[in-house]
VOPA-269845 format. One record per residue (C-alpha): residue number from 1; y, x, z. Coordinates in steps of 0.5 Angstrom, whole numbers, plus 2048, in hexadecimal, padded with zeros to 3 digits. Layout:
N
- NUM; Y; X; Z .
...
REM end
This chain:
342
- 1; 7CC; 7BF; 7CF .
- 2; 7D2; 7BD; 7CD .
- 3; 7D7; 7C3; 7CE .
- 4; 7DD; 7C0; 7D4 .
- 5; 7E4; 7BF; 7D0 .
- 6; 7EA; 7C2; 7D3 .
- 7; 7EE; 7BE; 7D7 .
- 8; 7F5; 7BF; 7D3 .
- 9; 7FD; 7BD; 7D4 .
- 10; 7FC; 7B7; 7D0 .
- 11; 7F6; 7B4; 7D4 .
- 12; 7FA; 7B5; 7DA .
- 13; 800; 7B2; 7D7 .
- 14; 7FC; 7AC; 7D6 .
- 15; 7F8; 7AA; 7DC .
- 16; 7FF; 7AB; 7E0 .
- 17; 803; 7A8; 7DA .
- 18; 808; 7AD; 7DB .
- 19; 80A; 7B1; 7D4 .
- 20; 808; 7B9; 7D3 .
- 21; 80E; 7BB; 7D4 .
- 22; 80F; 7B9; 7DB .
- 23; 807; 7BC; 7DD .
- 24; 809; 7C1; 7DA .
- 25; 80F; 7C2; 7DF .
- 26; 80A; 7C1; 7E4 .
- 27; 805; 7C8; 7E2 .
- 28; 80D; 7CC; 7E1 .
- 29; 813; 7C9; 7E4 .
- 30; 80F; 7C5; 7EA .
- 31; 816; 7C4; 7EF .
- 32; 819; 7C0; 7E9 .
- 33; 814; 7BA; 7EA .
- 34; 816; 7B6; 7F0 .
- 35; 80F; 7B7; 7F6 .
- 36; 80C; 7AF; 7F4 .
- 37; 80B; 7B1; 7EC .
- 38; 809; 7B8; 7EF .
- 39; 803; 7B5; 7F3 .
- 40; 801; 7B0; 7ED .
- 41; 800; 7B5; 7E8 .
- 42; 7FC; 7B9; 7EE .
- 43; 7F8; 7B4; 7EF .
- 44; 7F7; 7B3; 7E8 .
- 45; 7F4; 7BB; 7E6 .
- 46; 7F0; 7B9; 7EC .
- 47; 7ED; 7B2; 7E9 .
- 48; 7ED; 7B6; 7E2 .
- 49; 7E9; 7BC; 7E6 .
- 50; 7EF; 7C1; 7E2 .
- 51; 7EE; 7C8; 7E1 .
- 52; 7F4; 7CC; 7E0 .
- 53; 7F3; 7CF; 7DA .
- 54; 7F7; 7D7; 7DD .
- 55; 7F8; 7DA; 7D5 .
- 56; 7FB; 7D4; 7D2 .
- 57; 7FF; 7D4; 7D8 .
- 58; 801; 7DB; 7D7 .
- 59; 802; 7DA; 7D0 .
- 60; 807; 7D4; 7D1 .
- 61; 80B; 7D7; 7D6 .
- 62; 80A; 7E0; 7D6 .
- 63; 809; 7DF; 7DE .
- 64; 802; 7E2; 7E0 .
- 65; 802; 7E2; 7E7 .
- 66; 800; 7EA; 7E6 .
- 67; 802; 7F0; 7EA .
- 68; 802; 7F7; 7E9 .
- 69; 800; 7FC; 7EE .
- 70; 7FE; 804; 7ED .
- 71; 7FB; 808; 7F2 .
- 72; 7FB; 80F; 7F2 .
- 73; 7F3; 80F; 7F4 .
- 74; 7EE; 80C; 7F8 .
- 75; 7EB; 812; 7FB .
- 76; 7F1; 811; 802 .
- 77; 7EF; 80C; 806 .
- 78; 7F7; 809; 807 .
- 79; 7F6; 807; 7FF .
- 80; 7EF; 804; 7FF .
- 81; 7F0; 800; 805 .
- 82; 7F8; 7FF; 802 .
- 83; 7F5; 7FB; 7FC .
- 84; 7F1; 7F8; 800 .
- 85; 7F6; 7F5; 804 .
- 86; 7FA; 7F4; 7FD .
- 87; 7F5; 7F0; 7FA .
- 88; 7F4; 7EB; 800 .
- 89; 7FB; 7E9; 7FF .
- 90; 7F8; 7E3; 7F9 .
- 91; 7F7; 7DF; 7FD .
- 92; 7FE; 7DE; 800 .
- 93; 801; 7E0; 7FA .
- 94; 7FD; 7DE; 7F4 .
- 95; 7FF; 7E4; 7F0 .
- 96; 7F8; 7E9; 7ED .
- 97; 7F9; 7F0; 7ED .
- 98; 7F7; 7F5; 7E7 .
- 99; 7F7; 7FC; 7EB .
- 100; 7F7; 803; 7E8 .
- 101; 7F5; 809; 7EC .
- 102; 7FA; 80E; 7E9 .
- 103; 7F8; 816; 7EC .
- 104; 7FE; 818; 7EB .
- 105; 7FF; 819; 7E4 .
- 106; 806; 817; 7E1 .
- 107; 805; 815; 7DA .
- 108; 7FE; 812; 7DD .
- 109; 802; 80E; 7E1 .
- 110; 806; 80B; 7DC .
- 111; 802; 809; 7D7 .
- 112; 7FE; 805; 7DD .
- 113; 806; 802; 7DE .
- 114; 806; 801; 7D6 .
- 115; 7FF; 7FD; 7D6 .
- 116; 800; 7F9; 7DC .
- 117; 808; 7F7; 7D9 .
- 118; 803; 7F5; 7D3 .
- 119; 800; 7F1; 7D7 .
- 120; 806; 7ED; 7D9 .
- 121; 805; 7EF; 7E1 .
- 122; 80B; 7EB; 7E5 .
- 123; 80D; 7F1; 7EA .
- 124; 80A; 7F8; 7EC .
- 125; 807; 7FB; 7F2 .
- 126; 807; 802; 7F2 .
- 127; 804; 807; 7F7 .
- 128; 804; 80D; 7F3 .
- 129; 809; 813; 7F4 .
- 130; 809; 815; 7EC .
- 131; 80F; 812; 7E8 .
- 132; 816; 812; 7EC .
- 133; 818; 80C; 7EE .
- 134; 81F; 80B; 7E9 .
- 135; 819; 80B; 7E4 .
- 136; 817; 805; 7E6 .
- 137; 81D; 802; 7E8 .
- 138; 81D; 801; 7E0 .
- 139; 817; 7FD; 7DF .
- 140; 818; 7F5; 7DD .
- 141; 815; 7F4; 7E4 .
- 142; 817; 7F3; 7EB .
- 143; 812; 7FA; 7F0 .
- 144; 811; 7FA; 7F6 .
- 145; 80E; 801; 7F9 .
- 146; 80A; 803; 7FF .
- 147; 80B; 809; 803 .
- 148; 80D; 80D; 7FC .
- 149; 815; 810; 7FA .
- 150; 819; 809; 7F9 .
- 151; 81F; 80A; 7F9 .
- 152; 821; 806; 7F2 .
- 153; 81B; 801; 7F3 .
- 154; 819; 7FC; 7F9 .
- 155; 815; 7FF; 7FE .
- 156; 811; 7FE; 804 .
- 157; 80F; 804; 809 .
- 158; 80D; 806; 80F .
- 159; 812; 809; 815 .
- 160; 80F; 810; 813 .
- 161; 813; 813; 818 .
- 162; 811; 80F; 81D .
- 163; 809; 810; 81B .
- 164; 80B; 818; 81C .
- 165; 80E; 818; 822 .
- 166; 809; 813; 825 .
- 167; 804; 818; 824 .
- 168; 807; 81E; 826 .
- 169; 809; 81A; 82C .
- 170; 801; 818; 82E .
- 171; 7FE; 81E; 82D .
- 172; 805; 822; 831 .
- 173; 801; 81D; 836 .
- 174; 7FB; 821; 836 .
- 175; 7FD; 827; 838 .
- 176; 7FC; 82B; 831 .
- 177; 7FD; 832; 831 .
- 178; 800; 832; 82A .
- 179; 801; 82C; 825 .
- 180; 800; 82C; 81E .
- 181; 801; 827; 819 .
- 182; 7FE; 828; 812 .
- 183; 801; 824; 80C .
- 184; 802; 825; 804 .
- 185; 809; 829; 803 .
- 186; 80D; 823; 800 .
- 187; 815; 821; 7FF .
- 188; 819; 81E; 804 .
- 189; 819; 818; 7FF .
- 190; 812; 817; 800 .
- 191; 811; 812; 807 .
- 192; 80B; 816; 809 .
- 193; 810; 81C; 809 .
- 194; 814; 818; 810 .
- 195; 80D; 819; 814 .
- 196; 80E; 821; 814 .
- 197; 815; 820; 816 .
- 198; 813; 81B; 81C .
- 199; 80D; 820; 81D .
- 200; 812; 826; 81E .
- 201; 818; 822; 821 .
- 202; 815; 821; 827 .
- 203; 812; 828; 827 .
- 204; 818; 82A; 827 .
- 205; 81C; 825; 82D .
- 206; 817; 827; 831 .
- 207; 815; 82F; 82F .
- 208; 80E; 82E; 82E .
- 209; 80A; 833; 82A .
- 210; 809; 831; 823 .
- 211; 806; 832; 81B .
- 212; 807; 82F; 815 .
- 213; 801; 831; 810 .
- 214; 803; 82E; 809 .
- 215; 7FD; 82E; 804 .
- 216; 7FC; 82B; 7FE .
- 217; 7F6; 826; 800 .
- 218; 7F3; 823; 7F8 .
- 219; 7F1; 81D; 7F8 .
- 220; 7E9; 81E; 7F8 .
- 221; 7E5; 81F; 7FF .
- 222; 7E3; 827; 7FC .
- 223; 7EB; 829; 7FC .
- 224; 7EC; 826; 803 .
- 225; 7E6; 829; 806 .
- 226; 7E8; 830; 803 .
- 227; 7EF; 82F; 805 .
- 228; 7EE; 82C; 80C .
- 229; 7E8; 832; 80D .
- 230; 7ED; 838; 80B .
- 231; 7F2; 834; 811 .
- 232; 7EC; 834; 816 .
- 233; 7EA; 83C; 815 .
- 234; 7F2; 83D; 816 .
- 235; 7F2; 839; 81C .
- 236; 7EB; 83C; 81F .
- 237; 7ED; 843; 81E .
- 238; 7F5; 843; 820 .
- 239; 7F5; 83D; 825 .
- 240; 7EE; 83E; 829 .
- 241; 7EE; 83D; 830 .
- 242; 7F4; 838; 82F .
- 243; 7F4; 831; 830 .
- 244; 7F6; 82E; 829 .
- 245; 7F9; 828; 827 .
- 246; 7F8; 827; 81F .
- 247; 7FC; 821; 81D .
- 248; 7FB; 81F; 815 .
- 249; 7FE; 81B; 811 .
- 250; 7F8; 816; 80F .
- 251; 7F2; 814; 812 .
- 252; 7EE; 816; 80C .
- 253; 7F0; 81D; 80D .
- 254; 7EF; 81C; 814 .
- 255; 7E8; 819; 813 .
- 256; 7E6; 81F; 80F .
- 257; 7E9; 825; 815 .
- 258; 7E5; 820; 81A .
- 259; 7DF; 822; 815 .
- 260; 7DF; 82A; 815 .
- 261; 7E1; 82A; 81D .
- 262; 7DA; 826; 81E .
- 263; 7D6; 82A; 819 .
- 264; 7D8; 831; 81C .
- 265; 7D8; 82E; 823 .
- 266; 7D4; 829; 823 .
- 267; 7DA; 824; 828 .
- 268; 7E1; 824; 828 .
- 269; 7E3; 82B; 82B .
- 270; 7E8; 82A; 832 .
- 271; 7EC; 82F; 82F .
- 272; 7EE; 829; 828 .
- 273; 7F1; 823; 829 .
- 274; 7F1; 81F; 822 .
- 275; 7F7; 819; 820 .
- 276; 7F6; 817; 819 .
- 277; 7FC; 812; 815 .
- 278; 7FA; 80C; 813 .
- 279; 7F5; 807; 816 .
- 280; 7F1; 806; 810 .
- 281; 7EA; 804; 813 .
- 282; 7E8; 80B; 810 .
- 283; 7EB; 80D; 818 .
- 284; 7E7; 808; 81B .
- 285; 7E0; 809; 818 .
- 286; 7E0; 810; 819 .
- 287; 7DB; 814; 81D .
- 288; 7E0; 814; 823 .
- 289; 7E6; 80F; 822 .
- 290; 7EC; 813; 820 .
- 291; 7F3; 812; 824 .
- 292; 7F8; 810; 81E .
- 293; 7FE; 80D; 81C .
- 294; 7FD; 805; 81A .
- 295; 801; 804; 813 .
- 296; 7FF; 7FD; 814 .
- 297; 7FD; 7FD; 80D .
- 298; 7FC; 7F6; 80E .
- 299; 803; 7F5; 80E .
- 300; 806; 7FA; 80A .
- 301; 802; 7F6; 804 .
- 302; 804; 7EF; 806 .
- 303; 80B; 7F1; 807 .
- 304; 80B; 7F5; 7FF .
- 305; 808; 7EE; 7FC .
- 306; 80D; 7EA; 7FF .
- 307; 813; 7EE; 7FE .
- 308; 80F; 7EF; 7F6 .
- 309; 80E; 7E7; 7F6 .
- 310; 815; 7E5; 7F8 .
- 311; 819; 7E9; 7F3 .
- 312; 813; 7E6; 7ED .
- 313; 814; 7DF; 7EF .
- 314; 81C; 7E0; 7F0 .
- 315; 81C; 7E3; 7E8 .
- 316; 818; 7DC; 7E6 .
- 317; 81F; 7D8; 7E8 .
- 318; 823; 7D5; 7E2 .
- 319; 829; 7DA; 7E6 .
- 320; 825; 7E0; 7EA .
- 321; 829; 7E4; 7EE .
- 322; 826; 7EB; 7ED .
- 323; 827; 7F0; 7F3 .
- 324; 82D; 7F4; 7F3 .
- 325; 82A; 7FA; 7F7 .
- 326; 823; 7FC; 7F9 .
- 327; 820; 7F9; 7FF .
- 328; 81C; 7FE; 804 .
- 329; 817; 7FB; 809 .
- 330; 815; 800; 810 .
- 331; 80F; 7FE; 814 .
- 332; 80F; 800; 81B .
- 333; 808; 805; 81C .
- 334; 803; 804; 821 .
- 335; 800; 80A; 825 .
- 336; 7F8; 809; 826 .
- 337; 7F5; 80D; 82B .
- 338; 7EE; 80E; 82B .
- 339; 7E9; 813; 82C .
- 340; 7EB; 819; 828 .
- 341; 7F1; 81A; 82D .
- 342; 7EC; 819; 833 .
REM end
């Protein structure tokens, strides 16, 4: 069989009897052409049965409709269902994603940036806590970052305050004993760090008794279970007999105490009321639904994408009015009460 011809510029120009130069507005600078000579050609690429050849349009202009992202890891829930989210944006948006998984090695991280700018990505995303925000203010593309110091780049983030204080209130609700909240250590930069000071915020106004427990959790199922197995002996050996109100900074982690408590127990204790911090399906599907705080994950993704998108196409302009300063997005939290806080 005869191999198909291409259908290029200079066909199209001919069937529309317009020249190369004006379809080719038509694939760069479409508003330049008035709405009547923008249908002619349209309905010609569809009686042309046109193909847009992607890497000849990338060559003729640079734009490649990529954008970067990099994660710290896929083993927390929040990332996995976050890149999920991301990915979905496409058909909104139309832009692709090339994602890198960081685990927190610095210079790993930046020979990722390094490959992806190669690739001439038009704007980054970025979940990882690694490289300080005023080193990525210095790169040649607009950055938008989820829920990760940001204080020189764009961001989008939950009210972590608020998530802390609405989880201290629920359980404060169930009548606990002692509330504990169980996190990493990490620098008030961080935005994860606001779900500590709301947690002990509202401790403190309304004189509950309370503990932080600050572990280093890895990003591997076996560290967190040997971290959240050491938290539970100290509970059971310290806090017997109380009622205890374990709030945790992710649903993942959570997930895994609800496992050993049900391992041990074969149920829930009375005595342990469990809320997680995410809303990541992982606190739907667990053996008993866990009560958590709901990022919206959904929203946070949709709101970086957006706010990534309007500074890309705003630098495709002949006179880009770049930022002046960071623009930092706050999503309201929303408390899930399921079966883990009776």
């Amino acid at each position: 069989m005869a191999q198909k011809k291409n259908v290029t510029f200079d066909d199209i120009a001919k069937y529309t009897n317009f020249s190369k130069t004006t379809i080719s507005r038509y694939f760069n600078d479409i508003d330049s052409l008035t709405l009547e000579n923008q249908q002619i050609i349209s309905d010609a690429l569809t009686a042309l049965n046109y193909h847009e050849n992607k890497v000849a349009r990338v060559l003729a202009n640079g734009k490649t409709e990529f954008i970067g992202v990099i994660i710290p890891d896929l083993y927390y829930h929040f990332y996995s269902e976050m890149l999920d989210q991301i990915l979905s944006t496409y058909e909104e948006f139309g832009y692709k994603f090339l994602v890198f998984t960081g685990n927190e090695k610095e210079e790993t991280e930046r020979s990722y940036i390094q490959e992806l700018l190669a690739y001439k990505i038009e704007g980054l995303i970025i979940m990882s806590h690694t490289i300080p925000s005023e080193e990525l203010a210095r790169l040649p593309v607009p950055i938008v970052a989820i829920e990760r110091e940001d204080r020189h780049i764009c961001s989008v983030n939950t009210d972590n305050y608020m998530g802390g204080y609405q989880a201290a209130g629920l359980l404060a609700k169930c009548d606990c004993d002692m509330l504990f909240h169980i996190n990493s250590s990490c620098d008030e930069a961080i935005p994860a760090s606001g779900r500590v000071r709301g947690f002990t915020g509202f401790c403190e106004e309304h004189g509950l008794q309370n503990k932080l427990i600050l572990r280093e959790f890895g990003h591997t199922h076996e560290e967190a279970k040997r971290q959240l197995t050491e938290v539970l002996e100290e509970l059971e050996t310290s806090y017997a007999g109380r009622k205890k109100g374990v709030f945790l900074s992710n649903d993942t982690l959570a997930n895994i105490l609800l496992n050993l408590l049900f391992r041990k127990y074969g149920k829930l204790p009375q005595d342990y009321l469990i809320v997680g911090f995410d809303n990541s399906i992982i606190s739907r599907e667990a053996v008993i639904p866990i009560s958590t705080v709901g990022q919206q994950i959904d929203r946070l993704a949709y709101e970086a994408v957006s706010l990534l998108v309007e500074q890309m196409e705003e630098r495709k302009k002949r006179k880009p009015v770049l930022l002046k300063e960071p623009i930092h997005k706050i999503i309201t939290p929303v408390l899930y009460r399921r079966e883990t806080t009776g």
